[in-house]
C-alpha positions in Angstrom: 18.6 -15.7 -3.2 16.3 -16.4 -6.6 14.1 -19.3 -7.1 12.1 -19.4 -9.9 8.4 -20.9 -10.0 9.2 -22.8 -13.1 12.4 -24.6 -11.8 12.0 -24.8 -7.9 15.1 -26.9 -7.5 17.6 -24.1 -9.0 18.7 -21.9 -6.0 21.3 -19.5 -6.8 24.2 -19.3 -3.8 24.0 -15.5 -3.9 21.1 -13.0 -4.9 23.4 -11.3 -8.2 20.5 -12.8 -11.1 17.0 -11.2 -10.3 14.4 -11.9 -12.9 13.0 -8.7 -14.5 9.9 -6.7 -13.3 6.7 -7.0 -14.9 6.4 -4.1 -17.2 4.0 -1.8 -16.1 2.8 0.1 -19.5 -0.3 -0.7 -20.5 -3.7 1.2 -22.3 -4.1 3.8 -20.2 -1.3 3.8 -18.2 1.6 6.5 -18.5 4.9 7.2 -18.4 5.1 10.2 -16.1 3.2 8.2 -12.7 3.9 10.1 -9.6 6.7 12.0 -11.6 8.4 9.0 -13.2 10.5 9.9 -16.4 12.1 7.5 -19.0 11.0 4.3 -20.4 9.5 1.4 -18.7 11.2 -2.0 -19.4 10.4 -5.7 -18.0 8.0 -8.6 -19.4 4.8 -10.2 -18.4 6.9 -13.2 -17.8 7.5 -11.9 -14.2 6.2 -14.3 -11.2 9.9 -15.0 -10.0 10.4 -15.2 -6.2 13.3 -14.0 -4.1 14.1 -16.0 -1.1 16.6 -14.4 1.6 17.8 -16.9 4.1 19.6 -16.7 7.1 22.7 -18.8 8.1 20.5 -20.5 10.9 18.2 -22.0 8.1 20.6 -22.9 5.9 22.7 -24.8 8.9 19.0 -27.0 9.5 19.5 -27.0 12.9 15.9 -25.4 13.2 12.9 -24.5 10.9 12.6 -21.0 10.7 9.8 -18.4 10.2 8.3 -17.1 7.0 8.0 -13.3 6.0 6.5 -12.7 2.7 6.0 -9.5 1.3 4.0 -7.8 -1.2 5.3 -5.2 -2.4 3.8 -1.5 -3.1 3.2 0.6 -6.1 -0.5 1.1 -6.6 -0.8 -2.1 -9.2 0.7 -0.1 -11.7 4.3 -0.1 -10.3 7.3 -1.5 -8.1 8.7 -4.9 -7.7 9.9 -7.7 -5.4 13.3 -5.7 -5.0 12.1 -2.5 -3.9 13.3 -2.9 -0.4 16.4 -5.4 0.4 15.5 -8.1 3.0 19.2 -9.0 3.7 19.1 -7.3 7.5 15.7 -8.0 8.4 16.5 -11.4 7.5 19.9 -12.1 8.9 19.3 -9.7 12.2 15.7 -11.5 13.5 16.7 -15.1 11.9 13.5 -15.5 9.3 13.3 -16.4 5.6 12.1 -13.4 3.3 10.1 -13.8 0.8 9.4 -11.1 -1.7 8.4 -11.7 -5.3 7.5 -10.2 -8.6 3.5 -10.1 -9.9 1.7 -8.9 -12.8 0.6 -5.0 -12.5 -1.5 -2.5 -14.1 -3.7 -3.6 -17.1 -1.9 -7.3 -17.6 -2.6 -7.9 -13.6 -6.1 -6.0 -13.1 -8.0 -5.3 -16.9 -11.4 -7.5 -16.1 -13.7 -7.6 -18.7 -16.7 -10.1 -20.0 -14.4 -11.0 -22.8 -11.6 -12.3 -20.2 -14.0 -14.8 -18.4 -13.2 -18.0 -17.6 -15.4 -21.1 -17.4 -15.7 -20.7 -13.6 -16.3 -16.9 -13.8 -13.2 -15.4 -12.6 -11.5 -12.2 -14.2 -8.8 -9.4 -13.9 -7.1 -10.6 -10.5 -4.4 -11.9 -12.3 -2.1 -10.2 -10.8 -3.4 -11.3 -7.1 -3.3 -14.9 -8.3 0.1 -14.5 -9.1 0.5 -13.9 -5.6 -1.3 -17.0 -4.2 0.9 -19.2 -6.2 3.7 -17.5 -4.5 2.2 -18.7 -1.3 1.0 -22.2 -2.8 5.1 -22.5 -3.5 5.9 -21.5 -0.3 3.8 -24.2 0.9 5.4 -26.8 -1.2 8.7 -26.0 -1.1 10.0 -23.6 1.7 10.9 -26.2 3.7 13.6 -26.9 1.3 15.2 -23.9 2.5 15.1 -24.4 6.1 11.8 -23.1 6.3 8.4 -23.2 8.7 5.4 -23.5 6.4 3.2 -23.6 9.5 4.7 -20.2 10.2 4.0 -17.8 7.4 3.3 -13.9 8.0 1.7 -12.1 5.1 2.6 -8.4 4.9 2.5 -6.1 2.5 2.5 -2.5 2.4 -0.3 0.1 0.4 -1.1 -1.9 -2.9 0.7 -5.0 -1.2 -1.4 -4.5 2.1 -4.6 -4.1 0.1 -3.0 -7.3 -1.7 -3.1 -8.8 2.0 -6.7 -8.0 2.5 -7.9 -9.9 -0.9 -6.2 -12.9 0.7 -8.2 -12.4 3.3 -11.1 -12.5 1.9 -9.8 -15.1 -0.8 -11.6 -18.5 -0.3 -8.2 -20.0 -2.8 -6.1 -18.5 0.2 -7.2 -20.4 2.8 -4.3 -22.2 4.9 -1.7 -20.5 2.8 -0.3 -18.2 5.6 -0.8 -17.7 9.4 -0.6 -14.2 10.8 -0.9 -11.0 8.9 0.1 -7.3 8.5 -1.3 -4.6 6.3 0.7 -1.3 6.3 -1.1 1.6 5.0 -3.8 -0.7 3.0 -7.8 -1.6 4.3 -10.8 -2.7 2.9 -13.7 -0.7 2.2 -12.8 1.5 -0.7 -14.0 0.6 -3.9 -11.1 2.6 -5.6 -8.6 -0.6 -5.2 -11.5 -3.6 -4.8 -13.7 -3.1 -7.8 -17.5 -4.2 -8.6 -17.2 -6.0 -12.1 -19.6 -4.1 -13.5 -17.8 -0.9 -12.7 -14.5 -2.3 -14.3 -16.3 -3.7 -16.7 -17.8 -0.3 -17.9 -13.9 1.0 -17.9 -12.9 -1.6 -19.8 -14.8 -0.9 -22.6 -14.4 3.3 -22.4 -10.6 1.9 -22.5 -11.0 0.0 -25.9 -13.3 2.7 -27.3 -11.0 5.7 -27.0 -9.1 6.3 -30.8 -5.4 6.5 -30.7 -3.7 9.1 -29.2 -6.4 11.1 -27.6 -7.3 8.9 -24.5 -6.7 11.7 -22.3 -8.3 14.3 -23.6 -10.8 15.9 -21.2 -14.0 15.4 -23.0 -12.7 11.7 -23.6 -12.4 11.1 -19.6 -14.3 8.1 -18.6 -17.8 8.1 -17.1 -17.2 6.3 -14.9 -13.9 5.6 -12.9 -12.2 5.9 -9.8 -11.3 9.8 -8.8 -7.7 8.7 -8.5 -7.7 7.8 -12.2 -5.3 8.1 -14.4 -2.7 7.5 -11.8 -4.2 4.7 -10.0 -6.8 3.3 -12.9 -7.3 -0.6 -11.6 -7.1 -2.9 -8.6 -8.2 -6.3 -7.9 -11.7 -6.7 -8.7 -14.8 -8.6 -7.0 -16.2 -11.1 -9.6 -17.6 -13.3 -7.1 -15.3 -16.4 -8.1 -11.8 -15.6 -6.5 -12.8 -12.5 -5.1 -16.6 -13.1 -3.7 -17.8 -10.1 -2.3 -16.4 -6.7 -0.9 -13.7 -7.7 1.7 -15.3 -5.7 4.3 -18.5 -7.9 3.7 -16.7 -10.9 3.7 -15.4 -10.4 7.1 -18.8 -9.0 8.4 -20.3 -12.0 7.5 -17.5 -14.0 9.3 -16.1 -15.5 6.0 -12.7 -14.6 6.1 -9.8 -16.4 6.6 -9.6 -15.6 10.1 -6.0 -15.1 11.2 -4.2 -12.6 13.8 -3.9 -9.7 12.2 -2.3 -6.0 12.6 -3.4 -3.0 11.0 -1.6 0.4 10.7 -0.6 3.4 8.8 2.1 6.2 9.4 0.7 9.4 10.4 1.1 11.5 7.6 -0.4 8.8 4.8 -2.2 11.9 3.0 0.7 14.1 1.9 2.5 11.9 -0.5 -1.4 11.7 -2.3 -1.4 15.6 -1.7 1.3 15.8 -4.6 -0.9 14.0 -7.1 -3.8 16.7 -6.5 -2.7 18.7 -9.7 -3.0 15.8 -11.9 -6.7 14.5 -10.5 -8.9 18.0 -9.5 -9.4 20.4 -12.5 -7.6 23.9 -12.4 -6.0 22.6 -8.9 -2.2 23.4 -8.1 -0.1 22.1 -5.0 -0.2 25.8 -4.0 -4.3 25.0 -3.1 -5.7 28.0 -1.6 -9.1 27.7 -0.2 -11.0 27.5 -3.6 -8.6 24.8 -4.6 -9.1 22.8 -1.3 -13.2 23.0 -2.0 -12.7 21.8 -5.5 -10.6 18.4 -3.8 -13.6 17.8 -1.3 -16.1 18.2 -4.3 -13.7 15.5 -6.8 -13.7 13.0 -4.3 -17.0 13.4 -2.8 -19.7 14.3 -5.4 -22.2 15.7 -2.6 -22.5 19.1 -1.5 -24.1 18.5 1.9 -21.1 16.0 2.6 -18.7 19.1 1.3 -20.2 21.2 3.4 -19.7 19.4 6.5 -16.2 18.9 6.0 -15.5 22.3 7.3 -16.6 20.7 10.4 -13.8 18.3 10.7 -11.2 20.1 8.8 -11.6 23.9 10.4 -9.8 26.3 8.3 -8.3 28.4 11.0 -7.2 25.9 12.8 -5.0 24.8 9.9 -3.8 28.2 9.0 -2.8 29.4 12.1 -0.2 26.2 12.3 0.6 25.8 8.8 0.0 29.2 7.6 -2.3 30.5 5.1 -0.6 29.4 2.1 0.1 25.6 3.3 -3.4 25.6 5.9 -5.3 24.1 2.7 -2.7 21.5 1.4 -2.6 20.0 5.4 -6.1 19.8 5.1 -6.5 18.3 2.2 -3.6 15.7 3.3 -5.7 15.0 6.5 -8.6 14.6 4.5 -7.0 12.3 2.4 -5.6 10.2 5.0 -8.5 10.1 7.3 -10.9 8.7 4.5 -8.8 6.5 2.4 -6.9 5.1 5.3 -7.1 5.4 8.9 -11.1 5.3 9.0 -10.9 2.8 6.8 -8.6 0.2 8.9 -10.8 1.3 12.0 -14.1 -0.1 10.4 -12.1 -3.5 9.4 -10.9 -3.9 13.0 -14.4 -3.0 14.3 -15.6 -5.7 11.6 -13.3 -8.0 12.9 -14.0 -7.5 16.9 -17.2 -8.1 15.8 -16.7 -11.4 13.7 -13.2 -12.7 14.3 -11.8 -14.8 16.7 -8.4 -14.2 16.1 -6.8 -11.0 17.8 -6.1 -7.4 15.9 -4.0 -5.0 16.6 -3.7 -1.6 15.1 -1.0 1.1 15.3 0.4 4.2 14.2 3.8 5.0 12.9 5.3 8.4 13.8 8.8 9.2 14.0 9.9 13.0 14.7 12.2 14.9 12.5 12.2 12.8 9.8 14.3 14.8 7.8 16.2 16.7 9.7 17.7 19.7 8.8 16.5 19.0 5.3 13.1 19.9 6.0 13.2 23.4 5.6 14.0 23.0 2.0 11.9 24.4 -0.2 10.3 22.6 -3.1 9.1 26.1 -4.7 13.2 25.7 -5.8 12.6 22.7 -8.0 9.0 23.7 -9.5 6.6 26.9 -8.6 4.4 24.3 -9.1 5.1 23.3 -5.6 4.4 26.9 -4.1 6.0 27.0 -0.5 5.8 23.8 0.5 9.0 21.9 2.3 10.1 18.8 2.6 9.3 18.5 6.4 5.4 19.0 5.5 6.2 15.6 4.1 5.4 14.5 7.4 5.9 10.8 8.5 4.5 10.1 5.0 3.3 7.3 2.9 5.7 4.6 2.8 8.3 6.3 5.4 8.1 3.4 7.6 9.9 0.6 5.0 13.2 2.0 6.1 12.2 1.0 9.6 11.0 -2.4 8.8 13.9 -3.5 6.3 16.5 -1.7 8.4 17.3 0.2 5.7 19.5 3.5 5.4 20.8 5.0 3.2 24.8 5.6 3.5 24.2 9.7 1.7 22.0 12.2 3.1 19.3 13.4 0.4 19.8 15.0 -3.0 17.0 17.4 -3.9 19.4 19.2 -6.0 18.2 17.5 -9.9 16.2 19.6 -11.9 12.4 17.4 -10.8 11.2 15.5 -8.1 10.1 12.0 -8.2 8.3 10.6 -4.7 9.0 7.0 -5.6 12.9 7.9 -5.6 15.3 6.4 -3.1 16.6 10.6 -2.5 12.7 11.2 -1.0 11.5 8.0 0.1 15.2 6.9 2.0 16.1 10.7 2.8 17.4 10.6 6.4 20.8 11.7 6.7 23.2 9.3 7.1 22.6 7.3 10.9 25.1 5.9 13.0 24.0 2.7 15.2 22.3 3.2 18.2 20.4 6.5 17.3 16.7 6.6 17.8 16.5 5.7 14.0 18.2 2.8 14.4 16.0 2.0 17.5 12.9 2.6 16.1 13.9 0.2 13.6 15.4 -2.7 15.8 11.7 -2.1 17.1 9.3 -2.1 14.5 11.2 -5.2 12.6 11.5 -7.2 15.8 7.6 -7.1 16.3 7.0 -7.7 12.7 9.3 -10.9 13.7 7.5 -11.9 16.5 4.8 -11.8 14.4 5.9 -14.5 12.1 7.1 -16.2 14.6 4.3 -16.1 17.6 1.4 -15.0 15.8 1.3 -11.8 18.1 3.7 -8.7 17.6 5.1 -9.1 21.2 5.4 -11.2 24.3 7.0 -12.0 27.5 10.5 -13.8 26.3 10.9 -11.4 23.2 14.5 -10.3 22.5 15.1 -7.6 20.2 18.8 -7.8 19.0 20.2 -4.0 19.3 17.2 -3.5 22.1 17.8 -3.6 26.0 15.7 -6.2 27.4 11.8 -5.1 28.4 12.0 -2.1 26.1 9.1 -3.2 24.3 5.8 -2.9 26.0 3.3 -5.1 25.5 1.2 -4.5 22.7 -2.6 -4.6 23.5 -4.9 -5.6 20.7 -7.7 -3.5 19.3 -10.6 -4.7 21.6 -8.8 -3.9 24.8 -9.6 -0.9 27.4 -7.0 1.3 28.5 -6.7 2.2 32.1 -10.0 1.6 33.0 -11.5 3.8 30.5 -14.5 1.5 28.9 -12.5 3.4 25.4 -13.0 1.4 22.5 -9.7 0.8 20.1 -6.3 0.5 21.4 -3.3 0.9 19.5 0.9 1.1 19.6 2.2 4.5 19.1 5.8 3.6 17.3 8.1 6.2 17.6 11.2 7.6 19.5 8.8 5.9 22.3 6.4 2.7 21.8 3.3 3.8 24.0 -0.3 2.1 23.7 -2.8 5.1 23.1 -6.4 5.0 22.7 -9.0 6.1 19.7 -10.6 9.3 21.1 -14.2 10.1 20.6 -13.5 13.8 19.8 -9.9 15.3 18.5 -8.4 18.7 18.4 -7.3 19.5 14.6 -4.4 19.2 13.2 -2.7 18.0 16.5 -4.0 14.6 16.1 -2.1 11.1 15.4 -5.7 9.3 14.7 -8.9 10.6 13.4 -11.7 10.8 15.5 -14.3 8.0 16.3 -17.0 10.5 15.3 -15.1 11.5 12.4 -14.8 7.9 11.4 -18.5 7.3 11.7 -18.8 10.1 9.5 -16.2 8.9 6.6 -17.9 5.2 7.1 -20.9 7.3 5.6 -19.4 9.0 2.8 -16.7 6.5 1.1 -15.5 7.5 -2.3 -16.5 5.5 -5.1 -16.3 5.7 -8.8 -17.9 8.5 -10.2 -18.4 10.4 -13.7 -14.9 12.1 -14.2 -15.6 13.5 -17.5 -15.6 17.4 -16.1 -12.4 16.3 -13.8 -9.3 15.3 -16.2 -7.6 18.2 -17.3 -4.2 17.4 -19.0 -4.0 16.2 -22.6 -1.5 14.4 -22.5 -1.7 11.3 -25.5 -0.5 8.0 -25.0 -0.9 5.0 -28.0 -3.2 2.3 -26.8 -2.1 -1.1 -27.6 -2.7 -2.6 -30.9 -4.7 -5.2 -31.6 -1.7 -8.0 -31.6 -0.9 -6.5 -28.1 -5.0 -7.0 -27.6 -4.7 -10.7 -28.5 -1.6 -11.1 -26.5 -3.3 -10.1 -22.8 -6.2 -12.3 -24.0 -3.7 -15.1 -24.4 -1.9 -14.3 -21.5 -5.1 -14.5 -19.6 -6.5 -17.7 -21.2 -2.7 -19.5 -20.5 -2.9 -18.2 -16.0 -6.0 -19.1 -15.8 -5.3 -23.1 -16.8 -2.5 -23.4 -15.1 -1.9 -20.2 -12.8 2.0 -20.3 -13.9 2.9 -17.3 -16.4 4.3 -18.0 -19.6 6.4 -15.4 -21.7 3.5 -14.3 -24.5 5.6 -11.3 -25.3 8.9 -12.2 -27.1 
């Protein structure tokens, strides 16, 4: 069901008239994202929420739970409707929310000339997001809803999302418990320092038409996932104070229970992107083209030295072969720095600081694909070498299946002439399932703790029933801070998979037979973070794009100038 912001008391008896995405195109942004063809349509006039509703709430016999979601897309795509709610709603009896917010340069383009009086800029789109909470606050109950019971969760951009509320002093109050799939806090990629926006800001204003990516016209200064990924929300001290991770060090977060976790395989699905961020670099890799990875995203030769202590060649090679050995590493690498390390130092902050619980996990389910992961992308592109679908691994994003208990009813067509990760054929490619199967179990799992959640403010207990689940199947799940048999180990978390089984963090691992990084290899990454850094020698394509005239200049400004007053988006486009 669809309420909108502007006329709460209009609720639509079935969800048939969804309001349109934001559009995503921008200065600097194109087309061709993460292999995306085709035009992009939608409006700035965007902040809509969808609100799915089980029959128990609408009966009012009982207030119900709260889920709302934030959805993916690395702030420059994606939208409230990504993933249908209807089953995680109906089966585990809580209200889903999921909305609509302002992306890419109309959500995240700080700049001095966008300041407000009290100092805030370019987290537009994250604001768009509090109101949704603010209106949950105000209104859910309306719907049969628990406003004392509201889980934030959000996965990648949407978990990173999560985190700024965290850290948010305008988010206090507004939600209760919280999850953060495959998002953290420490990388200053996604949560910039004004001045570094501010400095791409103006390299994005300076650029003449049609030659912004042109390799000598790469910015200085910009984060070494640029173009694809070229803003996030941004620290100017107002809504955003200070570096999340510093917030919660210094015990000023919004201190709720919290989970934490990432699928085990999050580097792969950034693996693809490789070609179109490292100069001269093809998803082939090869040892050379590994080195020159390690070198875009660090900037330090005694750090890219030492990698080959953590990532050992042979080791790679002789269980991926020599052809795929340097892609796995470069995946591993990938994941390690940008996410797993990461979340480890936030719940380490947290023990530290918090009183509320964490918990951390890992997602991992086997044989993701099936028989389709022998295929070979070298079919659809030499681009893509010898690479198959099962080196996919449980990637980025493969557990939203899981949570929404959703399937797809055809197995997956790799068969058209490209391949786009962010289709529904990769990112929903499990053969057709039958009920009961360990997909379907895995699933009945994951969503029922992610209920529990909402409901309990901790992902299991002793009376939880999982519908489709036999009783006691789940174990309980031991937060961050606990010891494991005895062992004195620091940092528990839930294996999920074919089996839910609480493992510890290990001091040393064997590579690449490893679910989580090493402690030591953490400690290492929490030395070595990637920041922005002068990409001018990196960009290699040419490919043009227009930059926005100056009417479209003066329409962002006014767009800014109208949230700011009253934080509810007016249409400044028609």
């Amino acid at each position: 069901m669809k309420t909108s912001l502007l006329s709460p008391t209009i609720l639509l008896s079935a969800a048939t008239d969804f309001q349109p995405v934001q559009i995503a195109n921008g200065p600097n942004i194109r087309t061709g994202f993460l292999g995306n063809t085709g035009n992009i349509t939608g409006q700035e006039d965007c902040l809509f929420l969808n609100v799915y509703r089980p029959s128990i709430a609408q009966s009012g016999r009982s207030k119900v739970p709260i889920m709302f979601w934030i959805h993916d897309g690395g702030y420059v795509n994606g939208d409230g409707l990504l993933n249908n709610s209807t089953a995680l709603a109906a089966t585990h009896d809580v209200i889903v929310v999921t909305l609509n917010y302002r992306l890419g340069h109309l959500g995240f383009f700080g700049s001095q000339r966008s300041l407000s009086e009290e100092g805030t800029t370019g987290n537009w789109g994250a604001l768009d997001t509090q109101l949704g909470l603010k209106w949950v606050q105000e209104n859910i109950e309306a719907f049969g809803g628990d406003k004392n019971r509201v889980l934030l969760f959000g996965q990648s951009a949407g978990a990173f999302t999560v985190m700024w509320h965290l850290a948010a002093p305008g988010s206090k109050g507004l939600f209760h418990s919280a999850i953060m799939q495959s998002g953290t806090t420490s990388t200053p990629m996604l949560f910039q320092n004004s001045t570094d926006a501010f400095r791409y800001y103006d390299w994005g204003f300076a650029i003449p038409d049609g030659i912004r990516f042109d390799p000598g016209r790469a910015p200085t200064w910009a984060s070494p996932f640029f173009p694809n990924l070229p803003v996030g929300p941004i620290i100017d001290g107002t809504t955003l104070p200070d570096n999340p991770l510093r917030v919660v060090e210094n015990g000023n977060h919004n201190d709720v229970p919290l989970v934490i976790g990432f699928t085990r395989d999050e580097g792969s699905f950034f693996g693809f992107l490789l070609p179109g961020l490292v100069p001269s670099v093809e998803l082939t890799l090869g040892e050379q083209g590994f080195q020159r990875t390690v070198n875009h995203f660090l900037q330090n030769d005694t750090a890219s030295q030492e990698v080959e202590t953590f990532y050992p060649p042979k080791a790679y090679a002789s269980v991926y072969g020599p052809d795929n050995g340097p892609f796995q590493r470069a995946a591993y690498f990938i994941r390690d720095s940008f996410f797993h390390c990461s979340g480890r130092r936030l719940a380490e902050a947290l023990r530290k600081t918090g009183k509320s619980p964490t918990w951390m996990y890992s997602f991992d389910k086997p044989d993701l694909f099936g028989s389709l992961a022998i295929f070979n992308l070298g079919t659809l592109s030499p681009t893509f070498g010898n690479l198959t679908v099962g080196q996919l691994g449980t990637y980025h994003s493969a557990d939203l299946a899981f949570v929404f208990k959703e399937f797809g009813e055809d197995p997956a067509n790799f068969s058209q002439p490209g391949l786009s990760l962010l289709s529904a054929d990769t990112f929903m490619a499990h053969p057709p399932r039958e009920r009961g199967d360990t997909f379907h179990h895995v699933s009945d799992a994951i969503s029922c703790m992610w209920a529990h959640m909402a409901a309990h403010g901790t992902p299991t207990g002793l009376r939880q029933y999982c519908p489709g689940l036999p009783n006691g199947s789940i174990p309980p799940w031991l937060p961050y801070n606990s010891s494991l048999n005895g062992s004195g180990a620091q940092g528990a978390y839930m294996h999920i998979g074919d089996v839910l089984s609480m493992q510890s963090w290990r001091l040393n691992n064997l590579y690449p037979d490893n679910e989580m990084p090493s402690i030591e290899l953490c400690q290492w990454w929490d030395e070595h973070p990637f920041g922005f850094h002068d990409l001018r020698a990196d960009i290699q394509t040419t490919t043009t794009t227009t930059p926005a005239s100056s009417a479209q200049r003066q329409v962002c400004h006014r767009a800014v100038e109208l949230v700011m007053i009253s934080f509810v988006i007016f249409s400044c486009l028609s």
